[in-house]
C-alpha positions, 0 to 999 in steps of 0.5 A, spaced: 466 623 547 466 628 540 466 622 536 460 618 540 455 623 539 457 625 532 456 617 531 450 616 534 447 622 530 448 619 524 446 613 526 440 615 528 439 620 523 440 614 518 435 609 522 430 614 521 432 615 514 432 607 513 425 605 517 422 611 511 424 609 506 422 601 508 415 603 509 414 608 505 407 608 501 412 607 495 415 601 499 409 597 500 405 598 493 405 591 489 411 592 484 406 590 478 401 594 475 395 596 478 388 594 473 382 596 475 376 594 472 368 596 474 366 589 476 369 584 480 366 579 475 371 583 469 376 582 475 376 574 475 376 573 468 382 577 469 385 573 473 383 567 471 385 569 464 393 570 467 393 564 471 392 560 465 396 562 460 403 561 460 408 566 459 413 565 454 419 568 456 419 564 463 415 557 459 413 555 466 411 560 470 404 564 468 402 571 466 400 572 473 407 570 476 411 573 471 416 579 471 418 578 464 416 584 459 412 580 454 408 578 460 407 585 462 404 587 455 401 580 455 397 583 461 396 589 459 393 586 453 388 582 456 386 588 461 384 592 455 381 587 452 376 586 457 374 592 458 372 592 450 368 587 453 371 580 449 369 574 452 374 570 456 373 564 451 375 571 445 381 573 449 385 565 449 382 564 442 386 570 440 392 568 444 392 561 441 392 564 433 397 569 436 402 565 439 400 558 438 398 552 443 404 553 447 402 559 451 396 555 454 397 550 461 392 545 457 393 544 450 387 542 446 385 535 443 387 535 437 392 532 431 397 535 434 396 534 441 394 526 441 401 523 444 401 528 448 395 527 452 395 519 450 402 519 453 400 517 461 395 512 458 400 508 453 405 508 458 401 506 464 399 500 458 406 498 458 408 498 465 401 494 467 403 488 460 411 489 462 408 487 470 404 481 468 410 478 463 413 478 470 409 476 474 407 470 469 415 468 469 415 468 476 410 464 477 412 459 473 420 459 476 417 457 482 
């Protein structure tokens, strides 16, 4: 019977020591940073800016959804940026001569890029010219 109480105690006292920490304020705070902008125009220029860009660590998530720490200093980076007041347009052209086409989800048009962008066309060409040489030899096999 000792031991019951004993146990119930600690379990108890265990439980309320769990169910504090779970909730704690500390707990519930997003685990990213906290960027605070003086317009809600800033802060969507923010997002959008983060949600476009990729990071480099990861390759296939964005800056928003990366943990990685070039990602956090990338963000961190852009936040001062914007609150220096550069432009959205700035902030990209800045990390495409930084970093190189590759950290934008949409590369532009250009030499480098043509295949990448024709690609789905030529392919789609290809398979539509393969599909009628079949069907021509189909029709005259019957």
């Amino acid at each position: 019977m000792l031991y019951s109480k004993k146990f119930l105690i600690l379990f108890s006292l265990s439980g309320i020591l769990g169910f504090i920490i779970f909730f704690s304020p500390l707990a519930l705070s997003e685990s990213s940073e906290l960027y605070v902008f003086n317009s809600t125009q800033k802060k969507s220029q923010f997002e959008e800016i983060i949600h476009e860009m990729r990071c480099l660590v990861c390759q296939n998530q964005n800056l928003a959804d990366s943990n990685a720490l070039l990602a956090k200093d990338l963000r961190l980076m852009i936040y001062r940026r914007i609150r220096n007041g550069e432009s959205t347009y700035q902030i990209r052209n800045y990390l495409i001569s930084r970093y190189g086409d590759f950290i934008t989800f949409r590369p532009p048009f250009s030499h480098l890029t043509y295949y990448l962008w024709l690609s789905p066309f030529i392919l789609l060409l290809i398979i539509f010219f393969i599909f009628l040489l079949k069907m021509k030899k189909f029709n005259n096999d019957l």
